[in-house]
C-alpha positions as CSV (number, residue, x, y, z in Angstrom):
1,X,105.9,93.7,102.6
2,X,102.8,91.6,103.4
3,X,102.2,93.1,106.2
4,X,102.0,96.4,104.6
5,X,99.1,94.7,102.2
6,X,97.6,93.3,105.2
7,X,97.0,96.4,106.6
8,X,95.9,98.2,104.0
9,X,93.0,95.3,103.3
10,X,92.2,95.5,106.8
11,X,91.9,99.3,106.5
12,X,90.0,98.6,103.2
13,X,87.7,96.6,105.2
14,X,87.2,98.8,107.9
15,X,86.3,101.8,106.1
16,X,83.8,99.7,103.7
17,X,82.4,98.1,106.6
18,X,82.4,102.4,107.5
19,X,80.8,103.0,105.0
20,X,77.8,100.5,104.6
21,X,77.1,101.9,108.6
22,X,77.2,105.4,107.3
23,X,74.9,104.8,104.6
24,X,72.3,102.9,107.2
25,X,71.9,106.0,109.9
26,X,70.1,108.7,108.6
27,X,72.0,110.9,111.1
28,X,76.3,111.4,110.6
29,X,76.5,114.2,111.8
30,X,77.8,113.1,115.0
31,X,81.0,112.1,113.0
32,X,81.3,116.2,112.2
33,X,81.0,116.5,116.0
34,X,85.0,117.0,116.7
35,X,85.3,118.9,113.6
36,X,83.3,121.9,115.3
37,X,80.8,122.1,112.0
38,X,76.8,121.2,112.0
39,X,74.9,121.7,109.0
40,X,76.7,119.5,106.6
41,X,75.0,117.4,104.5
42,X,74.9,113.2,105.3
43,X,76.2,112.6,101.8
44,X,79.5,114.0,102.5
45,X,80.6,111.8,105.2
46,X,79.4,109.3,102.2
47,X,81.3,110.3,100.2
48,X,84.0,110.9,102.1
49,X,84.1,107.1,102.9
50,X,83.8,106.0,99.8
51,X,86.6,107.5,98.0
52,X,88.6,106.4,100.9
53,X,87.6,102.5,100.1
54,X,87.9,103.1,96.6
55,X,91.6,104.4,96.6
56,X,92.6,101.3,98.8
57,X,90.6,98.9,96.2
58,X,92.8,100.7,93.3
59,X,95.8,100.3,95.8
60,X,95.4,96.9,96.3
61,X,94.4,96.1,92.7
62,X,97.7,97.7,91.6
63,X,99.4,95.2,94.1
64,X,97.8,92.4,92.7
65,X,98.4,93.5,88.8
66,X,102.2,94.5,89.2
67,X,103.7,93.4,92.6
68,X,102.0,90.0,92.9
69,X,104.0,88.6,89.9
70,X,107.1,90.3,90.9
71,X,106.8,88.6,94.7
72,X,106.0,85.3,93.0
73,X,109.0,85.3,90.6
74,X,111.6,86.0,93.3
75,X,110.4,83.3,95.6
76,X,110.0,80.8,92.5
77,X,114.1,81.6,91.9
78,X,114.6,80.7,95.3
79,X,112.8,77.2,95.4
80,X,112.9,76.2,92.1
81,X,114.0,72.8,92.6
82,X,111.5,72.1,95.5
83,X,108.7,73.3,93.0
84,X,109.8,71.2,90.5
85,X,110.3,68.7,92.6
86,X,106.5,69.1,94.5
87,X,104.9,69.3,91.0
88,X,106.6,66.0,90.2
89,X,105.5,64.4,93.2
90,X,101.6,65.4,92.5
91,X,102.0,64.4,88.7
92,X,103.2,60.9,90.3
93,X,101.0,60.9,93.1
94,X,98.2,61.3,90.3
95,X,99.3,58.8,88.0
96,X,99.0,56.5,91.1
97,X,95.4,57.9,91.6
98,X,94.1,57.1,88.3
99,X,95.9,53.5,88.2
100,X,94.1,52.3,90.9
């Protein structure tokens, strides 16, 4: 399932990265060159690009709001005597901390 996420933020990446080289060149249409079409405007491949980034931002964002907590839960009910037992040993590793 990470890996899935981790794809999808390195495809999020690549097409903002896309994008931000797009909107340098004054010339794209060489992207509309396998296509077979000339005379479209720049802005398309713009915008083309940018919805593209922006549905994998909302995809990503929808991970974080309702999977994240999900993910989180079933691994806590897995190890929830190691995390209690790791948070004790940093509350007393801290009380050691301050006493000296």
């Amino acid at each position: 399932m990470l890996v899935r996420y981790a794809l999808l933020a390195a495809l999020a990446a690549s097409s903002i990265w896309g994008l931000i080289e797009v909107s340098k060149t004054s010339g794209a249409e060489m992207l509309l060159t396998d296509v077979g079409q000339s005379g479209t405007p720049v802005n398309v491949s713009f915008w083309l690009l940018a919805s593209i980034a922006m549905l994998i931002t909302l995809s990503l964002f929808r991970f974080v709001v309702f999977g994240l907590p999900a993910l989180v839960d079933a691994c806590f009910k897995d190890t929830r005597t190691w995390s209690y037992l790791l948070v004790l040993g940093g509350l007393i590793y801290g009380v050691f901390y301050l006493a000296s």
